[in-house]
C-alpha positions as CSV (number, residue, x, y, z in Angstrom):
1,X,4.0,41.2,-13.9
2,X,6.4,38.1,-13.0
3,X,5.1,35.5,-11.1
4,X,5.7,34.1,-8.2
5,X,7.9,31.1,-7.6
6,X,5.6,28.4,-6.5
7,X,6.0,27.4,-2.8
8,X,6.4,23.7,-1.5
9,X,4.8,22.9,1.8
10,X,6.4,20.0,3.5
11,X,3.5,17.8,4.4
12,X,2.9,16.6,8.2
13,X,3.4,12.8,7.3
14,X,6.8,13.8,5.8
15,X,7.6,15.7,9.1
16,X,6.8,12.4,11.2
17,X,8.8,10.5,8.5
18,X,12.0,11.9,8.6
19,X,11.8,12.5,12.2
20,X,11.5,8.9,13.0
21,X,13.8,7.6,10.6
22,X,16.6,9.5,11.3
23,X,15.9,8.4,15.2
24,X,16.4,5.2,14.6
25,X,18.6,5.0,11.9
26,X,22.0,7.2,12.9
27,X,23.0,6.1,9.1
28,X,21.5,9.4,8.3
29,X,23.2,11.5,10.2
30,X,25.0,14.1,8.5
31,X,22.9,13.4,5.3
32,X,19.6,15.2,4.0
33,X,16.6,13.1,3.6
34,X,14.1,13.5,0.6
35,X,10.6,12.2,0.8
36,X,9.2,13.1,-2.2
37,X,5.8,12.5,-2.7
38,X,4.4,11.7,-5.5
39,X,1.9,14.1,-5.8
40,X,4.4,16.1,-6.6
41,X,6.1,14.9,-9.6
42,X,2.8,14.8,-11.6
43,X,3.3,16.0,-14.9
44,X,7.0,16.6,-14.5
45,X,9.2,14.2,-16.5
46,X,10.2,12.2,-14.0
47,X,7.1,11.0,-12.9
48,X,7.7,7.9,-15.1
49,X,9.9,6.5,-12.1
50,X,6.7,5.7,-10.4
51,X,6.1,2.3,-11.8
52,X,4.4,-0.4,-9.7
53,X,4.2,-0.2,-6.1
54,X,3.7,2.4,-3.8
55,X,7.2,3.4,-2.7
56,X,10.6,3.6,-5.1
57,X,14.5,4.3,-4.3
58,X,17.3,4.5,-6.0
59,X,21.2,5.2,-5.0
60,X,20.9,8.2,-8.1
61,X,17.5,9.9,-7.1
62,X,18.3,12.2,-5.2
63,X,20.4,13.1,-8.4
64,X,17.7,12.5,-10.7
65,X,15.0,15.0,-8.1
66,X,17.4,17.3,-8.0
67,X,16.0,19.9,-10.2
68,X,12.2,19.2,-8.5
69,X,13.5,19.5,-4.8
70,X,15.3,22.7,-6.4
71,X,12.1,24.3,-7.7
72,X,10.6,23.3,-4.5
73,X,13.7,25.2,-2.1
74,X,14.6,21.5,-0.7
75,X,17.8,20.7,-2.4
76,X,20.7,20.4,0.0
77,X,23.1,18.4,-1.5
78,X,23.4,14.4,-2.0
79,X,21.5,12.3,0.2
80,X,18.6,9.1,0.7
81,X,15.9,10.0,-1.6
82,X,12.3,7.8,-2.2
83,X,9.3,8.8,-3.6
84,X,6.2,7.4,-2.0
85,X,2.9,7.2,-3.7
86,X,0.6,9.6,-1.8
87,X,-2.3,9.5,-3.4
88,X,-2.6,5.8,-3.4
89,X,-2.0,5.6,0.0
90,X,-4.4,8.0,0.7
91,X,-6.7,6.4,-1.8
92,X,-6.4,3.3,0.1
93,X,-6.4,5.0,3.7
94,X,-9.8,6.6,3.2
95,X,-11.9,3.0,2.9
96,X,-10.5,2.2,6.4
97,X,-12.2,4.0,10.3
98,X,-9.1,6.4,11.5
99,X,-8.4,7.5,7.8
100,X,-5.4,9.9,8.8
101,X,-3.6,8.2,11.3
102,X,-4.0,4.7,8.9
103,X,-2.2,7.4,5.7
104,X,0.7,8.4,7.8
105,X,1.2,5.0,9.2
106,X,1.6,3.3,6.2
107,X,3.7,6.7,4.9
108,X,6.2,5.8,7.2
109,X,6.1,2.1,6.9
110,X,6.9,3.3,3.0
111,X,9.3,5.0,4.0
112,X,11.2,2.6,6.0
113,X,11.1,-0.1,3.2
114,X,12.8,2.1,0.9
115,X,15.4,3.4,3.3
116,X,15.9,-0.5,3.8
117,X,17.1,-0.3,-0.2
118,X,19.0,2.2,1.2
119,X,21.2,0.3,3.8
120,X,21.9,-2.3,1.6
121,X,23.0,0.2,-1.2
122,X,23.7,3.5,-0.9
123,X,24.4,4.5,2.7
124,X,26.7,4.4,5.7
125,X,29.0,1.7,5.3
126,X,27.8,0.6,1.7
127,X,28.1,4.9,0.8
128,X,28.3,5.9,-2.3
129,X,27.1,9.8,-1.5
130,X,31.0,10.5,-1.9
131,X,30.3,14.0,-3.0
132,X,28.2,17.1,-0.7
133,X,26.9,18.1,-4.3
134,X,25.9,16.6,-7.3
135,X,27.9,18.4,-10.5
136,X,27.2,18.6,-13.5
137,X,28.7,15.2,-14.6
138,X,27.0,13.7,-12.8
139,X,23.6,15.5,-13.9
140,X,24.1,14.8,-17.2
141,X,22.6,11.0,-17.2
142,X,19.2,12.4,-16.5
143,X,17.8,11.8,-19.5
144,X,19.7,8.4,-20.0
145,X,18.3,7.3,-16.8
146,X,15.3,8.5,-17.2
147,X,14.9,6.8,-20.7
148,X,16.4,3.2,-19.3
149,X,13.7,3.0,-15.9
150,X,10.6,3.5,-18.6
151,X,12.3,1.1,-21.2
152,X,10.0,-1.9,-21.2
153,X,11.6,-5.1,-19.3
154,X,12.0,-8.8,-21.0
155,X,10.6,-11.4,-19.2
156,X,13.5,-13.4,-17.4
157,X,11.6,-16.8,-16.7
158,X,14.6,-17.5,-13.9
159,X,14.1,-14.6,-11.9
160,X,13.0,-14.3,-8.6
161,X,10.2,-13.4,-6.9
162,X,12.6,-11.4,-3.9
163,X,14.8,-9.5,-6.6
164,X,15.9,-6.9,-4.6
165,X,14.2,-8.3,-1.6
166,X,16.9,-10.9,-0.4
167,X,18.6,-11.7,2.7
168,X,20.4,-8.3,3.3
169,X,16.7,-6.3,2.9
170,X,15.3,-8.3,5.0
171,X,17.9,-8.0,7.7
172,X,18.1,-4.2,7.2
173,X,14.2,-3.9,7.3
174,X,13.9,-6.3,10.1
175,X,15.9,-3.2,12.9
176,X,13.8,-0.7,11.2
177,X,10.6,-2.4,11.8
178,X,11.5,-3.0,15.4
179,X,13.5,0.2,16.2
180,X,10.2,2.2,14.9
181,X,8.1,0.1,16.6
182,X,10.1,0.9,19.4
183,X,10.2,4.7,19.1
184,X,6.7,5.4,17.7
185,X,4.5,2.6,20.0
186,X,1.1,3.8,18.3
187,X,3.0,2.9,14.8
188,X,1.8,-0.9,13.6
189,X,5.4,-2.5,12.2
190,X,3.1,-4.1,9.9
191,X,3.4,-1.1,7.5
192,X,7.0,-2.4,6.6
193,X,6.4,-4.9,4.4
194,X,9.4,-7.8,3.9
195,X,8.9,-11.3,3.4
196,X,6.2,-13.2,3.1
197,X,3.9,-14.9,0.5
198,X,4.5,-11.6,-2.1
199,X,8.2,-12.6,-2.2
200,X,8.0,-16.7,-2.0
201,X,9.7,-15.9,1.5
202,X,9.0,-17.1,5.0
203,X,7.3,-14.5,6.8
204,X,9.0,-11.6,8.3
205,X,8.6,-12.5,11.7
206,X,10.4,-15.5,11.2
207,X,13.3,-13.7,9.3
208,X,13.4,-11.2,12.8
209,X,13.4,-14.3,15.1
210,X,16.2,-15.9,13.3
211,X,18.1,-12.7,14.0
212,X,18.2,-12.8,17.8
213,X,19.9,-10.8,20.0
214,X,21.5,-9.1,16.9
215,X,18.4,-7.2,16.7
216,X,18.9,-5.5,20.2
217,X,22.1,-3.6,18.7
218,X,19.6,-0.8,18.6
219,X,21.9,1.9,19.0
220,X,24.6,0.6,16.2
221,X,24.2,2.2,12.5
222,X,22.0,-0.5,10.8
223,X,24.9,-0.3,7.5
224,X,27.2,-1.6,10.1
225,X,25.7,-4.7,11.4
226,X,25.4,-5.3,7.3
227,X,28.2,-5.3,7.2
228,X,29.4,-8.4,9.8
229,X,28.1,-11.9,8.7
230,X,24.4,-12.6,9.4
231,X,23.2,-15.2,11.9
232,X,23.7,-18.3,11.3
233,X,20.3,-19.1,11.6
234,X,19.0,-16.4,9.4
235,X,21.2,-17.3,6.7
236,X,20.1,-20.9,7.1
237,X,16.4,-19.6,6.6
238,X,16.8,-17.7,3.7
239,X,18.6,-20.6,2.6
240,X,15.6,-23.0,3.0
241,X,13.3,-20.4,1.6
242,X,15.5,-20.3,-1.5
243,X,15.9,-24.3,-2.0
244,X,12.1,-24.7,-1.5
245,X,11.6,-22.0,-4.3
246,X,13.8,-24.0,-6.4
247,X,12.5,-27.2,-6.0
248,X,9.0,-25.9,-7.3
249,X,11.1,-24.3,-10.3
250,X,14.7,-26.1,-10.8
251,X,15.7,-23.5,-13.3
252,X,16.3,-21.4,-11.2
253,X,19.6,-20.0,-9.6
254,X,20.3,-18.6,-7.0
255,X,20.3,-14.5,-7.8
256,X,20.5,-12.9,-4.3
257,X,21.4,-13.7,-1.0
């Protein structure tokens, strides 16, 4: 008797998700969105993505999915793909009073912070989704990728704290966090986490400050305003926040702004 091909039921935080994101972000439109969670990659070989963290992006992984989100009837061509640790989150959600509403909150605050990778990298004006499919040549790094984001990392003693995590992140994530906010008022913009002690960075609410009035371009594709120089006073911020870090270690350059 053949067997049934298993069936994928797209979960309700995932629904909320996407339907948020692509509210307030019109960088989307036109492009499919994959939240994978990671609940479902257990056991499959590209489960050795999920390093440490709760949430993960990449410009290739919707590529790199492609043959889960097949299996599961999702696949629809090139687009922003994360993977977002469910069952930590949900791990995490259940020692708090409102367990369900805290899991999906935090879901979507996932969610944002990759799609803030996203914005800087990978979409709208910074787009490299060039192609509606991915084709075989493009396929056939799987296992090269897959091999190079398990390889084990040196040690650079004059890295970072924010690697990935600079100026431009923080300026994407800081309209996401007030566009949701905006759109979903029972959401806590909390959830999107940027700045702060974990980075050596001022805290995010002084990184949205020093934006001003740019943040009330709430209708503009967030890639766009990337795109036109930053406030001066946000740039001199970051600025600050790197010298400081510096001054505690002078080896260090300058990697990201």
């Amino acid at each position: 008797m053949r067997k049934k091909r298993p069936t994928w039921r797209v979960a309700n935080w995932q629904i909320r998700a996407e339907a948020a994101l692509r509210a307030v972000a019109p960088d989307l439109r036109g492009w499919p969105v994959y939240l994978v969670p990671r609940s479902a990659l257990i056991g499959t070989a590209v489960d050795c993505l999920c390093g440490e963290g709760i949430g993960w992006h990449h410009p290739s992984y919707d590529i790199v999915l492609r043959p889960v989100l097949s299996l599961m009837g999702l696949w629809l061509g090139r687009g922003f793909a994360c993977i977002i640790d469910d069952v930590a989150i949900r791990e995490r959600a259940q020692r708090v009073s409102f367990a369900a509403q805290r899991f999906s909150d935090e879901c979507l605050g996932v969610a944002a912070h990759e799609l803030a990778h996203g914005l800087v990298t990978s979409i709208g004006v910074a787009g490299l989704f060039d192609s509606p499919e991915a084709d075989a040549d493009e396929l056939a790094p799987l296992g090269a990728f897959l091999h190079s984001a398990t390889a084990p990392l040196e040690p650079d003693p004059d890295e970072v704290p924010w690697v990935g995590h600079g100026a431009p992140f923080l300026r994407a994530a800081a309209h996401l966090r007030l566009r949701l906010a905006r759109f979903d008022r029972s959401w806590d913009p909390s959830h999107l986490g940027s700045g702060g002690f974990l980075y050596a960075l001022s805290e995010a609410a002084a990184y949205d400050a020093a934006l001003g009035p740019e943040l009330e371009r709430t209708s503009a594709p967030i890639s766009e305003i990337l795109a036109s120089p930053p406030p001066p006073a946000f740039e001199a911020l970051f600025e600050e926040d790197d010298a400081r870090f510096r001054r505690r270690r002078p080896t260090t350059a300058i990697q990201e702004r």
